[in-house]
C-alpha positions as CSV (number, residue, x, y, z in Angstrom):
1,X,-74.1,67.2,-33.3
2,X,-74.1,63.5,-33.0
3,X,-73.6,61.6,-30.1
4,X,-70.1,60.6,-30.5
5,X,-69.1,64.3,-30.5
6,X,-70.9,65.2,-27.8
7,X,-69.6,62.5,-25.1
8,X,-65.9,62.8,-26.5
9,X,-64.0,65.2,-23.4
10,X,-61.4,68.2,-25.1
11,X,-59.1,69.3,-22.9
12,X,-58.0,72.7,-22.9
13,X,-60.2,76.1,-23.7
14,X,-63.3,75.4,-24.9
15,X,-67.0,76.3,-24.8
16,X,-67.9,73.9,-22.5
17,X,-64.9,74.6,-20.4
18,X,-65.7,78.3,-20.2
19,X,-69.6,77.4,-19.3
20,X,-68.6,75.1,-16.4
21,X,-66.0,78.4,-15.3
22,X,-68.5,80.3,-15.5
23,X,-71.3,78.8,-13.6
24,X,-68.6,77.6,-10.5
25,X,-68.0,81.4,-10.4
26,X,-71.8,82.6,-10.2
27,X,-72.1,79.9,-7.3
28,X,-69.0,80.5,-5.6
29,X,-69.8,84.6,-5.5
30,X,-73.4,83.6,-4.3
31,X,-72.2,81.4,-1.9
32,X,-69.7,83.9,-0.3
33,X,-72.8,86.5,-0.6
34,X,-74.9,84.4,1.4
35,X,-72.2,83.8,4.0
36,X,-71.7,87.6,4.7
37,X,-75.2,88.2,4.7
38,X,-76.1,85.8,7.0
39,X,-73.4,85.7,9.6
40,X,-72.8,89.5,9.2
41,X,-68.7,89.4,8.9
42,X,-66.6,89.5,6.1
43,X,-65.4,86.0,3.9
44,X,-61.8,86.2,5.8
45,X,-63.2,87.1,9.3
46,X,-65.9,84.1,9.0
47,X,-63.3,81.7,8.3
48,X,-60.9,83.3,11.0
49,X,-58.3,84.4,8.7
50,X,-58.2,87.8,9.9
């Protein structure tokens, strides 16, 4: 893959576009892990949704 390949952005589905998905879904379900864990309530009851 040359260089000019690689910097050029495609829009729609793609493999890149599925890794980035992919790895802002591992850190968003960690995150909201974390915040359970460590404050003991729910996602919605942290935030004061419910």
């Amino acid at each position: 893959m040359d260089n000019q390949e690689r910097s050029t952005f495609k829009f729609g589905f793609n493999a890149g576009a599925e890794n980035w998905n992919g790895r802002l879904a591992m850190i968003g379900f960690v995150t909201a892990l974390v915040i359970e864990l460590a404050s003991g309530k729910g996602l919605l009851h942290f935030w004061g949704l419910m």
